[in-house]
N, C-alpha and C positions, 0 to 999 in steps of 0.2 A: 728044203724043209717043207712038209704038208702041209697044209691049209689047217687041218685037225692039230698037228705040234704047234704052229706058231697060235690057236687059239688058245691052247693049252697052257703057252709060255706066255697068254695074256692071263689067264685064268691063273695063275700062279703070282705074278704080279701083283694083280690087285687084293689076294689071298695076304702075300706081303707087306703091302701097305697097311691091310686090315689089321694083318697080327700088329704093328708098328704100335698103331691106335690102341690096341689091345693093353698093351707096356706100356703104358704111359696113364697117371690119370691129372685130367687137364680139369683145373680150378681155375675160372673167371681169364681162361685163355694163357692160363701160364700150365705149363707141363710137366710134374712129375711123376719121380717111378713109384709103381703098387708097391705096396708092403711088401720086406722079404724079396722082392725083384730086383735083378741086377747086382752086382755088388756092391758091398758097403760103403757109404757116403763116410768119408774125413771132416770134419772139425776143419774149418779155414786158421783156425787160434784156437787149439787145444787147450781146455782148461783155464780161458781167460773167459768165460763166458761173455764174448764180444759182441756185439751187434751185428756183426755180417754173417753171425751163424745163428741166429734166432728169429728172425724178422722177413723171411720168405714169404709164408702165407700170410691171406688177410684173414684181420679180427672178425668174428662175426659180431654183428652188434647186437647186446641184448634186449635193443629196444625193437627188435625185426627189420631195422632198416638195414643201408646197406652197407655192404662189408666193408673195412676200415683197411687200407691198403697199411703194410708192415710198415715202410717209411713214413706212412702219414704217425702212426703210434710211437716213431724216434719224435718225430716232430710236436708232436702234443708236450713228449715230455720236455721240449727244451722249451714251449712254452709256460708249461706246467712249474718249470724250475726259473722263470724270470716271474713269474708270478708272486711264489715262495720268497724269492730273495727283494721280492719289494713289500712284503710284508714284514719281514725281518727287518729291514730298513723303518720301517714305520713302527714296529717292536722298539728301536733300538731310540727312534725318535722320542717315541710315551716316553720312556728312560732319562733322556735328557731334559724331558719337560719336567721329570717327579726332581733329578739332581739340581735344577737351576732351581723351582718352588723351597727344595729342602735348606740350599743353601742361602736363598734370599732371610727365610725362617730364621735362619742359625745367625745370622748375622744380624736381624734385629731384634734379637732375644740377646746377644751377646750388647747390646746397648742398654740392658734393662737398668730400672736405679734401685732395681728390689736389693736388700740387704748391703748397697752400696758401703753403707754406714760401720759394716764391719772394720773392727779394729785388731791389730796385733798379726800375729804370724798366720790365724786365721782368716784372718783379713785377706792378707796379700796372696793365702791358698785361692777365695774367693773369687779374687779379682784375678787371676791367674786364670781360674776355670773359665771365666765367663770370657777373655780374651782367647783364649782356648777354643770359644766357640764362632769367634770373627774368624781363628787361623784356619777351622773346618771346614767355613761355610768357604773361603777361599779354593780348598784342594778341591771342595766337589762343585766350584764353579768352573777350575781348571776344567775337572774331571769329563764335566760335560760338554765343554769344547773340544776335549781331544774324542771324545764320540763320535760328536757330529762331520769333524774335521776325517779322523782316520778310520772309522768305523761306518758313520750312516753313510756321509756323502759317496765314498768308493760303492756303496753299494749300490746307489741309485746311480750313479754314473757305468757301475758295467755293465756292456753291451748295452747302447744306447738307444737310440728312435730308428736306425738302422737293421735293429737285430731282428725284428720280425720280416723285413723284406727281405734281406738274407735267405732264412727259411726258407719263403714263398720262394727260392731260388732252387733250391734240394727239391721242395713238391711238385712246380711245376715241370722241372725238367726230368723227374720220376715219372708223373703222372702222362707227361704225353709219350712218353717211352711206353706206359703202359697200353696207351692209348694207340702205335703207333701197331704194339705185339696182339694187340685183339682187330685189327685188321687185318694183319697179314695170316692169322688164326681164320679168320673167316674167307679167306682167299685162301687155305688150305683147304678147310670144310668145302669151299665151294669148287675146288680141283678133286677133291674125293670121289663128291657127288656125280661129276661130270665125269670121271673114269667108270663109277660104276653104273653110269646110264648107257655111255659107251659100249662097256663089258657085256652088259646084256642085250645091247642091240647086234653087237657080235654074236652074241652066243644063238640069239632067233636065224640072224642069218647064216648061219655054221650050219645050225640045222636045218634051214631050207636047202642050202646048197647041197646036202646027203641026199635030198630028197631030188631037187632038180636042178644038178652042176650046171647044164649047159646054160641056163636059164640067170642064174643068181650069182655068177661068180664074179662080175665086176662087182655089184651090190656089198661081196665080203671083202674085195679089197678096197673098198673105200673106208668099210664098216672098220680096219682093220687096222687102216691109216690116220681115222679119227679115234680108233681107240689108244693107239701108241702113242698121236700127239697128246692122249689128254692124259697117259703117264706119264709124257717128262711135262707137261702141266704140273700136274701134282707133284714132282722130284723138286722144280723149279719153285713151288709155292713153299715146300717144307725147308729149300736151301732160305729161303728167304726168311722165315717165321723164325727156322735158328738164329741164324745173325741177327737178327732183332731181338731175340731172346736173351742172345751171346751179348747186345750189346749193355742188354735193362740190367743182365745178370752183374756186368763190368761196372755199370755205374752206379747199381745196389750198395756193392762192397765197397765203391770208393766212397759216396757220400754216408754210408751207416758208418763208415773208419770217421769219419771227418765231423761227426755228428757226435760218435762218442767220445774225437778228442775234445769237443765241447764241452759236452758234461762232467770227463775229471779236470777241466779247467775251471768248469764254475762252479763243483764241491770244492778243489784246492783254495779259490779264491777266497769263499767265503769262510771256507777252514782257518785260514790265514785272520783274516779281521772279527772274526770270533774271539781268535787267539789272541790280538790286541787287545779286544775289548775286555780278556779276562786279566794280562799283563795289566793295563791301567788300573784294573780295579784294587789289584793285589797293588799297585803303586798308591793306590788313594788309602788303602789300609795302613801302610806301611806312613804315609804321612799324615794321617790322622791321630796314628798311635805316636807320631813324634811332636802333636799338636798337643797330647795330655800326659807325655812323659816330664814337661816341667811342671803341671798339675800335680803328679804322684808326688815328684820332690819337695814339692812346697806342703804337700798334705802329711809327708814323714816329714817334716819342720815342724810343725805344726807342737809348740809348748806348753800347755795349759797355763805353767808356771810363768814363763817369760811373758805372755800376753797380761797376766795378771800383773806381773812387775811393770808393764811398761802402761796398762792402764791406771795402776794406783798410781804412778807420779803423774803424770796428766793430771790427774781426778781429786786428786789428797786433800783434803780441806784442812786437815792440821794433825800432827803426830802427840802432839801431849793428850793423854790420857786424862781424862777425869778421875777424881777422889774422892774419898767421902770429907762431910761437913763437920771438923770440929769447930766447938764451941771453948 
């Protein structure tokens, strides 16, 4: 082969690698394809709108700082969702504090001696009611121990003083992965540059040697030897920057899969003791209305006539009637 071909077949070369860079557009040292370039990307989970097909790029931040890497934004939200679920806990707490005040209330109103004094079938509706309200304050003193038992405490205890270290487990070993692909990215960029400083130091010495072979021809095959090493430089720096890329991309999808089975874990979770807390309450309804179903009974008892019978004999001062005075 010539001197002129094998320049040629450097000059094509590096034309290749150019086009390479061409095809690809490289955000913050991660690489993908231009719009419309290449063939159509697949959905990893069609239709499950999953997190290992959403979460590529970084955010940009709207405050102009800097860009929000995609795992870090899984990870906000699972901070974001023990935040939530410790509010709701503290929601559910107020709750128990209004049911224990309500019930202390009802049971020292149900001691009152107001209208104790009632007498007859109305009477015992009475006194009926106001025990009716010792039996209430009971179920919503129940009420509010099975809150705090099966509804608040589960929530303060899931995922406990562990769960943020966790995390910090996903981001840093994301983060230096990323940290590992913007190296080997600038050992690409810097085998680039060193081929095409190369390429054109060949290319001066190509064209001295047309001008004076006898003169210049060691000069192009040194020029010629440093340029091919600095192509498989650059071959060698792109095998590398993939496998690093092959690897962030592998441990992307496994920790975004392992991040979202988090999340339908701790919607389910609290789906779940939501669901208790509205069972209980439908249980306090249900025993409260059997705490004034012997109130209704005793209120249809309720005789005007018999309370009156059974106050006139108590009460009677004497049944002979007065007469008039003869003389």
């Amino acid at each position: 082969m010539s001197l002129k071909s094998k320049g040629l077949q450097l000059i094509l070369l590096m034309l290749f690698e150019i086009y390479l860079f061409l095809c690809v557009l490289q955000v913050n040292c991660v690489t993908f394809p231009l719009p419309g370039e290449g063939p159509e990307q697949q959905l990893l989970k069609p239709n499950d709108w999953s997190y290992c097909d959403y979460f590529w790029a970084d955010k940009k931040d709207p405050q102009g700082g800097a860009c929000i890497p995609g795992i870090e934004v899984l990870i906000q939200k699972q901070l974001k969702g023990k935040t939530l679920q410790k509010e709701m806990a503290e929601f559910i707490h107020e709750r128990i504090k209004i049911e224990e005040e309500y019930a202390k209330n009802l049971s020292k109103l149900s001691f009152s001696p107001l209208a104790a004094q009632e007498e007859g079938t109305l009477g015992e509706a009475w006194t009926q009611l106001k025990k009716s309200l010792h039996d209430e304050a009971e179920v919503h003193l129940k009420f509010s121990n099975k809150l705090h038992s099966e509804v608040e405490k589960p929530l303060l205890a899931f995922r406990g003083e562990h769960f943020k270290k966790d995390l910090k487990k996903y981001d840093h070993h994301i983060a230096d992965l990323r940290k590992q692909l913007a190296s080997k990215y600038a050992g690409v960029e810097k085998a680039r540059k060193a081929l095409a400083d190369r390429q054109k130091d060949l290319e001066v010495k190509t064209h001295q040697l047309d001008v004076k072979a006898h003169k210049h021809e060691e000069d192009i095959k040194k020029a010629r030897r440093k340029s091919t090493q600095a192509g498989d430089d650059l071959m060698r720096s792109l095998d590398f920057y993939n496998q690093t890329q092959c690897k962030w991309f592998e441990e992307m999808v496994t920790s975004s899969m392992e991040l979202e089975k988090m999340e339908v874990e701790r919607i389910e979770f609290i789906q779940t003791h939501l669901r208790q807390y509205t069972t209980l309450r439908h249980e306090t309804d249900m025993f409260n209305q059997s705490t004034v179903e012997p109130v209704d009974q005793l209120l249809q008892s309720v005789d005007p006539g018999k309370d009156r019978e059974l106050w006139v004999r108590e009460n009677k001062t004497g049944e002979v009637r007065p007469v008039d005075l003869d003389i």
